[in-house]
C-alpha positions as CSV (number, residue, x, y, z in Angstrom):
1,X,-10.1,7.0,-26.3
2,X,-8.0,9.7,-25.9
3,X,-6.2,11.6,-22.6
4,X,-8.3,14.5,-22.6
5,X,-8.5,14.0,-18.8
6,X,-6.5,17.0,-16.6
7,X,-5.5,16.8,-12.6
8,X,-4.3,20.0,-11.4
9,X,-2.8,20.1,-7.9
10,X,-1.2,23.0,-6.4
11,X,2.0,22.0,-4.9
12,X,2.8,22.1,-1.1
13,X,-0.5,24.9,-1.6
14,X,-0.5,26.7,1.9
15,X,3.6,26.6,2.6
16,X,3.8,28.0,-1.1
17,X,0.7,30.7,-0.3
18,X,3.1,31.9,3.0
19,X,6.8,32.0,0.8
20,X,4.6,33.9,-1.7
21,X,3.1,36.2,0.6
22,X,7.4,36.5,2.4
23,X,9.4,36.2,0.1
24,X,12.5,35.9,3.0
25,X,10.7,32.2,3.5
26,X,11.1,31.0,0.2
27,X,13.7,28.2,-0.3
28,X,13.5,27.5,3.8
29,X,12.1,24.7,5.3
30,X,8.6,26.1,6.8
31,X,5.7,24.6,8.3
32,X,2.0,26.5,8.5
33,X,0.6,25.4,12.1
34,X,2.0,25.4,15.7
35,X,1.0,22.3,17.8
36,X,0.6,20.5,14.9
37,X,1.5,20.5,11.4
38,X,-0.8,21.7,8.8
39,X,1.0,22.0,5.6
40,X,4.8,21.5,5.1
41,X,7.0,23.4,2.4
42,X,9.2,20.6,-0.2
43,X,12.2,22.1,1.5
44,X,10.5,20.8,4.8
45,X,9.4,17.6,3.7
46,X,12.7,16.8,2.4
47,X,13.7,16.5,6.4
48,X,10.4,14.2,6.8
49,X,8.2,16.6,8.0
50,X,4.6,16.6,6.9
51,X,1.2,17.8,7.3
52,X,-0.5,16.1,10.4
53,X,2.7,15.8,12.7
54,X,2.9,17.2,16.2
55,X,4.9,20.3,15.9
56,X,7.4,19.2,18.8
57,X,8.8,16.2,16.5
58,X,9.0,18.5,13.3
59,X,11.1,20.5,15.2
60,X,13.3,17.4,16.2
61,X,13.7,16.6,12.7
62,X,14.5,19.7,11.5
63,X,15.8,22.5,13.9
64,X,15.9,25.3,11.3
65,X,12.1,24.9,10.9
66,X,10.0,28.0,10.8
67,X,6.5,27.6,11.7
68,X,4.3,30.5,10.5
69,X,0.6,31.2,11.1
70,X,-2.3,30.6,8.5
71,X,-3.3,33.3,6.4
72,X,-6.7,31.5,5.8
73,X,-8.7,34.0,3.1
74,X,-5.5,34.4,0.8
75,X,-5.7,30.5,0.7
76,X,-9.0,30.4,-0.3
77,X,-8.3,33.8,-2.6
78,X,-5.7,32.3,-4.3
79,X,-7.1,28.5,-4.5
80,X,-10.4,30.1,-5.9
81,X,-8.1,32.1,-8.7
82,X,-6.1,28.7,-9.4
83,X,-9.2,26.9,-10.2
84,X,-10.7,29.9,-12.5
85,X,-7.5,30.1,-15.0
86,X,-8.7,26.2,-15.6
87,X,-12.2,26.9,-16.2
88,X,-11.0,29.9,-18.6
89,X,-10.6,26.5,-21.0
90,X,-13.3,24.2,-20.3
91,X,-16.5,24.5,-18.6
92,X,-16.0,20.6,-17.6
93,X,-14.5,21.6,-14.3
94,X,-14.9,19.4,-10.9
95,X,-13.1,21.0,-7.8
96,X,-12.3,18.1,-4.5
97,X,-10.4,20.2,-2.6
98,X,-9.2,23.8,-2.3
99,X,-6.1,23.1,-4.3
100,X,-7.4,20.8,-7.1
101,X,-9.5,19.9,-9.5
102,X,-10.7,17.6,-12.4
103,X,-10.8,18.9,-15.9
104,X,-12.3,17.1,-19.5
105,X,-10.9,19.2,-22.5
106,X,-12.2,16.9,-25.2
107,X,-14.6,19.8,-25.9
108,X,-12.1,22.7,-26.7
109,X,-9.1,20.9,-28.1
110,X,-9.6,23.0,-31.2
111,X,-9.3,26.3,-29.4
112,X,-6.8,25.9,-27.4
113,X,-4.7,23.1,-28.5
114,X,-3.9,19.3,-27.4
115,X,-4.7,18.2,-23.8
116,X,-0.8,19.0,-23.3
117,X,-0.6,21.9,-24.7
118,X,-3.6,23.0,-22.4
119,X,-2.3,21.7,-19.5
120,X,1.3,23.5,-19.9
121,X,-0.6,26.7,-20.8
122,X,-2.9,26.2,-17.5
123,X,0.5,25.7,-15.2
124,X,2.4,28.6,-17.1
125,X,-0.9,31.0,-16.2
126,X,-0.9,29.4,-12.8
127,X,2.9,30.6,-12.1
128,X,2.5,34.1,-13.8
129,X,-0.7,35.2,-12.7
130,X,-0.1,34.3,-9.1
131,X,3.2,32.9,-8.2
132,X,2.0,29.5,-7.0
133,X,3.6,26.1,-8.6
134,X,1.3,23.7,-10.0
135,X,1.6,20.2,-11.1
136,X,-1.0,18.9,-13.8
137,X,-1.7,14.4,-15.2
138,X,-2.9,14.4,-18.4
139,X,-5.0,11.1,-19.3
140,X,-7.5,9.0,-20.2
141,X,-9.3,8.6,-16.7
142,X,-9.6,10.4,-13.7
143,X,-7.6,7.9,-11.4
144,X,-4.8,7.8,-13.9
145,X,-5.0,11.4,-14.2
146,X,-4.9,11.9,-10.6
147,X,-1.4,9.8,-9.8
148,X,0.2,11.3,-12.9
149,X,0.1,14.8,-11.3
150,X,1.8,12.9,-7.9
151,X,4.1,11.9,-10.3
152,X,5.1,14.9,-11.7
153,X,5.3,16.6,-8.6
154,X,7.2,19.6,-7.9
155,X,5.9,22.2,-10.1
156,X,5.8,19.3,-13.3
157,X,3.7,18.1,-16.1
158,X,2.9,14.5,-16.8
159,X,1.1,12.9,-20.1
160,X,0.7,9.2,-19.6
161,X,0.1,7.9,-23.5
162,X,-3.2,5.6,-24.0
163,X,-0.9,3.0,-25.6
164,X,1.2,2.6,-22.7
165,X,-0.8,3.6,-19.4
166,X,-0.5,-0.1,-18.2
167,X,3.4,-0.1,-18.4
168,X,3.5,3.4,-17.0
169,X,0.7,2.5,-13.8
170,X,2.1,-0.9,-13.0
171,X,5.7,-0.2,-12.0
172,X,4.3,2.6,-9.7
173,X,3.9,1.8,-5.5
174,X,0.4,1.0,-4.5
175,X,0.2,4.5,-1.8
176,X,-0.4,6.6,-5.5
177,X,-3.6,5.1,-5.6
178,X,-6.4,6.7,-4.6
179,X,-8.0,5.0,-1.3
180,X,-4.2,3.3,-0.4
181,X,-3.8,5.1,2.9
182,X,-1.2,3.8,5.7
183,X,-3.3,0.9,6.8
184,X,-4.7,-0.6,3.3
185,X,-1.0,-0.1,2.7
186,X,0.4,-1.7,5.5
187,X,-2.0,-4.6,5.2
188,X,-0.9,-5.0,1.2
189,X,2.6,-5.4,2.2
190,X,1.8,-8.2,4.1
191,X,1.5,-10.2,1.2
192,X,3.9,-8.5,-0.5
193,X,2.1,-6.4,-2.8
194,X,4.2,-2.9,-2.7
195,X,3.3,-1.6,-6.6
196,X,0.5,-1.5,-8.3
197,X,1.4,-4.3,-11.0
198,X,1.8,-6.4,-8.3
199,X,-1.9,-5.6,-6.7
200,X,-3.5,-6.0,-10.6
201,X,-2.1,-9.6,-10.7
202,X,-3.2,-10.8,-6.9
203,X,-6.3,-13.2,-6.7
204,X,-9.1,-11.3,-5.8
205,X,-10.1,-14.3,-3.1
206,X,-6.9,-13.1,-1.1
207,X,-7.8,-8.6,-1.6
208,X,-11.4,-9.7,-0.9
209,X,-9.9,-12.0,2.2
210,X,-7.5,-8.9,3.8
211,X,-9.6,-5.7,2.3
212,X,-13.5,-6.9,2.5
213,X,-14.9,-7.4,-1.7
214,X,-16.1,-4.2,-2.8
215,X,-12.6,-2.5,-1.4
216,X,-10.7,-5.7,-3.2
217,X,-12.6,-5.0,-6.0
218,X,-12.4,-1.5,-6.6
219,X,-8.7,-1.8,-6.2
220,X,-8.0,-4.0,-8.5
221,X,-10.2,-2.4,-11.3
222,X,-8.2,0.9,-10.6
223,X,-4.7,-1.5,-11.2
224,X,-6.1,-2.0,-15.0
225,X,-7.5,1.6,-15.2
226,X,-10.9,0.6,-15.3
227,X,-12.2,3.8,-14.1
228,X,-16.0,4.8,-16.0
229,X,-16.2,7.9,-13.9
230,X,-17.0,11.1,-15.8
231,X,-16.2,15.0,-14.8
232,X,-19.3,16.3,-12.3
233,X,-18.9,20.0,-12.5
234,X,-21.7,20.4,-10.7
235,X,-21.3,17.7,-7.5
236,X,-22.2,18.8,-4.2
237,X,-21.8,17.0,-1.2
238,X,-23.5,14.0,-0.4
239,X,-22.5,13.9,3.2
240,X,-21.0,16.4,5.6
241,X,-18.4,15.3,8.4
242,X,-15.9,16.2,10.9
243,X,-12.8,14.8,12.3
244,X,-10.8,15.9,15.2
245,X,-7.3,13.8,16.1
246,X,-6.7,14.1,19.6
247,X,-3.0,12.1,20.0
248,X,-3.0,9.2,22.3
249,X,-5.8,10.5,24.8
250,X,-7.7,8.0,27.3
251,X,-10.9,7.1,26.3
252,X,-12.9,8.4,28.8
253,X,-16.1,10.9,29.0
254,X,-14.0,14.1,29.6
255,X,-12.3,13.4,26.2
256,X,-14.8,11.8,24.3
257,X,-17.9,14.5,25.3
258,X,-16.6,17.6,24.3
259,X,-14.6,16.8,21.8
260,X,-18.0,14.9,19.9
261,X,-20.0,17.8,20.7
262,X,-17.0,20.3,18.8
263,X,-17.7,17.8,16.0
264,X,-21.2,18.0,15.6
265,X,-21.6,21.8,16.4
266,X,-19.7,22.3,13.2
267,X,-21.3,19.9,11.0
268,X,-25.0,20.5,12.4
269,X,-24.2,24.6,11.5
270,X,-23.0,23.7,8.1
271,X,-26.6,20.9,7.8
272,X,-28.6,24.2,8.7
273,X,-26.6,26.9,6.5
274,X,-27.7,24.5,3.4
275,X,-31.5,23.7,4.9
276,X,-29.8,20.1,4.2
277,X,-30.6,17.8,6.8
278,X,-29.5,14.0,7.1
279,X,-30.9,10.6,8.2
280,X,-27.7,8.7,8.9
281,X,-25.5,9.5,11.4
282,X,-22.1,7.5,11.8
283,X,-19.0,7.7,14.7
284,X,-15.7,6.5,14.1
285,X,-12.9,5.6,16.5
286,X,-9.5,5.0,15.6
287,X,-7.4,3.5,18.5
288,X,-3.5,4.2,19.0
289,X,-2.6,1.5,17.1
290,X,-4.4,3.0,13.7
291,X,-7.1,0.3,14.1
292,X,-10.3,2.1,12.8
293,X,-13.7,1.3,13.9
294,X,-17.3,2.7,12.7
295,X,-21.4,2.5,14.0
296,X,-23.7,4.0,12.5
297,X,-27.6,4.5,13.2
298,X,-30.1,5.9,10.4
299,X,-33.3,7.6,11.5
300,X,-36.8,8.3,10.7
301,X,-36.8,12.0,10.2
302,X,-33.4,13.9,9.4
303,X,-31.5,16.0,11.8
304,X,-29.7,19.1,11.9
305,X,-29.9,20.5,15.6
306,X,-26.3,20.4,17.0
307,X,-27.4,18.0,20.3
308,X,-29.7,15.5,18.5
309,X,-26.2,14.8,16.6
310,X,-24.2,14.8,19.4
311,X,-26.3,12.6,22.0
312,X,-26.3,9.9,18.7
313,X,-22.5,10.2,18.2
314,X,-22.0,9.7,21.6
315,X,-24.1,6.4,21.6
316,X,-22.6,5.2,18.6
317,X,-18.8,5.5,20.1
318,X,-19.9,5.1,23.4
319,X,-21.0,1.5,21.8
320,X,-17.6,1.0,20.0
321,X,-15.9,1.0,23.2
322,X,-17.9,-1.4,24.6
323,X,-17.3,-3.9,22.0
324,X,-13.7,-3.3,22.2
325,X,-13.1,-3.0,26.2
326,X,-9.7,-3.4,25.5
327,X,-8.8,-0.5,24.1
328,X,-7.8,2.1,26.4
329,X,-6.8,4.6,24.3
330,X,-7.9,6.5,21.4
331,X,-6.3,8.8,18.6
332,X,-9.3,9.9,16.3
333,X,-13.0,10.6,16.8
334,X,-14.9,11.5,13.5
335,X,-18.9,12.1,12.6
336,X,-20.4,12.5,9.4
337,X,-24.2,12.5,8.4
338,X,-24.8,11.2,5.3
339,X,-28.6,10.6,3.3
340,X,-28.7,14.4,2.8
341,X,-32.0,16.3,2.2
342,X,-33.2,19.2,0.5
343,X,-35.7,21.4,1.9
344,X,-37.6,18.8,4.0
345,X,-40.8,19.6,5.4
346,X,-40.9,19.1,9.2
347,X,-43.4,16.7,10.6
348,X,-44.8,17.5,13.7
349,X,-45.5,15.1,16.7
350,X,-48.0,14.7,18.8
351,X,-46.9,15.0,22.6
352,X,-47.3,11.3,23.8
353,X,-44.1,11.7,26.1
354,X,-42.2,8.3,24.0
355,X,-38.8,8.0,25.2
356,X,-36.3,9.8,23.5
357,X,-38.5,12.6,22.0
358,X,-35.8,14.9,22.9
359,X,-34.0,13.6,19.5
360,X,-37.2,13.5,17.1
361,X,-36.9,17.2,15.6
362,X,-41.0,17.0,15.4
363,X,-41.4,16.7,19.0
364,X,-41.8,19.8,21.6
365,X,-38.5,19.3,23.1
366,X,-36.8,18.8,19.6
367,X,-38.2,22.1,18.4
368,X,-36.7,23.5,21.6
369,X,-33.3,22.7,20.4
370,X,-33.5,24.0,16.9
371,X,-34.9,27.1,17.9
372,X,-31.8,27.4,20.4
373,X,-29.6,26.8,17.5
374,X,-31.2,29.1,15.4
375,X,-30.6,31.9,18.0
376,X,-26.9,30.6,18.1
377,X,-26.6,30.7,14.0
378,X,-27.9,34.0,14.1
379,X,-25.5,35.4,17.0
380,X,-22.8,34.0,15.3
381,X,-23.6,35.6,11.6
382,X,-23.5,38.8,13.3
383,X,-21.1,38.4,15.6
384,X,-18.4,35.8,14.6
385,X,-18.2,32.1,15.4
386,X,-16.9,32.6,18.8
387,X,-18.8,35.1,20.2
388,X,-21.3,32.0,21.3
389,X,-21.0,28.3,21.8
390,X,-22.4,25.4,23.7
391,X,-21.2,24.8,27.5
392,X,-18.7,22.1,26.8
393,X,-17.5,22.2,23.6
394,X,-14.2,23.6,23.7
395,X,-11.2,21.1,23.5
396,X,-8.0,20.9,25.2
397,X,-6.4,20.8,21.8
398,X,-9.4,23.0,19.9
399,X,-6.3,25.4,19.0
400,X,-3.9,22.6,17.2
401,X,-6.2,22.8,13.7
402,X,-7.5,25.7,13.6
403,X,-11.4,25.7,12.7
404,X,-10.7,27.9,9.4
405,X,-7.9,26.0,8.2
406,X,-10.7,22.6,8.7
407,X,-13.4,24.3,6.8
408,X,-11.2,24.8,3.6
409,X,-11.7,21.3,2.9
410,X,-15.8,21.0,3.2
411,X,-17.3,20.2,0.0
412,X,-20.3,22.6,-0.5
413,X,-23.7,20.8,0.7
């Protein structure tokens, strides 16, 4: 087979939006956010500095730092342009995220050249049609493709060669691959797997021992570039979620309850917008020491009314806590509904008065609540998303990450 695969990543993509829309800010060390960090420029990162850090210790680490505000519809103007220029070459086009995308150019080689010569042609449109920096990994899979745009990161082009992807993967650390975060990471190092040569070569007994077997597996098959997945250009969503870090906050109801109920008001609005309801409904907790936790409860009949969601959430974590009474403090609360349908019809219930009917969307009381948040969805199309909310869903740190800059990265339902 050959590398006909593309990964195209905008580099640093909101700090490069803001120098491009000032000029004086190019070459500086910048930061888009306030209380927190939301995106960091190269010339920040170089101090340390990176998306997700309290504001207060970006400063610390870099005094010249100049936070600037979000200027949330050019991001998605200019994101939405990026991806266009690559789809002027191949229909084969799957966007994950604002500021990237999968491309397959097997299809149109003899148009518009090798898969090289695409991708340079892609990056040197990219540059002169709107002034951003893009880096693009040509090859033969999507994973490969994928770290080979990390790797040529700033504003670079990377071909890995069929003949010698292994040589080119294996010497390479273990964060590059996709689903490495900080923990998996951490927990690698502990037996002294640090590159990814290193992970291909580890007994699967000993992943499947620290990682579970299906993350132990997938791992390793992503070591040898086993990787069968194709281009989807037309994926949608398969599950919608929400995740709000809160610092080191005390787990307790005044925390918890509001901060759920944020959560779910966003996702259940999103469920609605797309008449695509879900059965499963699953919490997650991450404690201050990074120690991640998940419950999850499926249903009968999908949901979409905002407090349905949010009374579940708050059993599930409410749950998770119990089980783990020694952990005082928290640092993440996340929902997400997953077993998504499309245009379900509604059964209605009889009025036998069983517990709980309040969370059965058939039942009188459950119809209450979606005709409440109809009235709500309809307020806001008209009138913006905060002209109306529910009583306690505003959070002490609701203005950190702003609401706009979150809904960049949904996947369409």
């Amino acid at each position: 087979m050959k590398a006909t695969i593309l990964h195209a990543d905008l580099d640093a993509f909101y700090a490069s939006v803001e120098q491009l829309l000032d000029p004086s800010l190019r070459g500086k060390p910048i930061a888009v956010g306030g209380g927190v960090v939301l995106a960091a420029s190269y010339e920040a990162k170089a101090f340390g500095i990176h998306g997700g850090m309290p504001g207060r210790r970006a400063r610390e680490l870099c005094p010249q730092l100049t936070f600037v505000g979000g200027h949330f519809k050019d991001y998605k103007r200019l994101g939405d342009a990026a991806i266009k220029v690559i789809g002027d070459f191949t229909p084969l086009v799957e966007r994950i995220s604002i500021d990237e995308a999968f491309a397959d150019v097997a299809g149109c080689t003899h148009l518009f050249g090798s898969p090289a010569e695409i991708a340079a042609t892609i990056r040197q449109r990219v540059r002169a049609e709107l002034g951003l920096p893009i880096s693009v990994g040509v090859a033969r899979t999507k994973h490969l493709a994928k770290i080979a745009s990390q790797v040529a990161k700033p504003d670079g082009l990377v071909v890995v060669d069929p003949d010698t992807e292994l040589e080119f993967l294996h010497h390479l650390p273990v964060e590059l691959m996709w689903g490495v975060g900080p923990v998996t990471q951490a927990r690698l190092a502990e037996i002294g797997v640090q590159r990814i040569g290193q992970l291909a070569t580890t007994p699967g007994w000993s992943l499947e021992r620290l990682l579970g077997p299906a993350a132990g597996e997938k791992l390793v098959a992503l070591a040898w570039n086993r990787d069968p997945r194709e281009i989807q250009s037309h994926r949608r969503a398969r599950s919608a979620g929400a995740q709000s870090a809160i610092g080191r906050s005390p787990a307790v109801e005044r925390v918890i309850r509001p901060t759920l109920l944020h959560l779910a008001d966003r996702i259940a609005t999103r469920l609605r917008a797309k008449s695509r309801p879900g059965r499963t409904v699953t919490a997650r907790v991450r404690f201050a020491n990074l120690r991640s936790v998940t419950r999850s409860v499926t249903l009968d009949a999908p949901i979409s009314a905002t407090m349905i969601l949010t009374e579940l959430a708050e059993d599930l974590v409410r749950a998770i806590l119990a089980d783990h009474p020694e952990e005082k403090i928290i640092s993440l609360l996340a929902i997400s509904v997953s077993h998504l349908e499309e245009n379900c019809d509604l059964e209605l219930e009889l009025p036998f008065g069983l517990e709980g009917d309040a969370r059965r969307p058939g039942t009188e009381r459950g119809l209450a609540r979606q005709a409440a948040d109809g009235a709500i969805d309809k307020i806001r199309g008209r009138f913006g998303w905060n002209s109306i909310g529910y009583g306690r869903a505003a959070l002490p740190n609701s203005h950190s990450v702003p609401d706009e800059f979150r809904r960049l990265a949904e996947k369409d339902l």
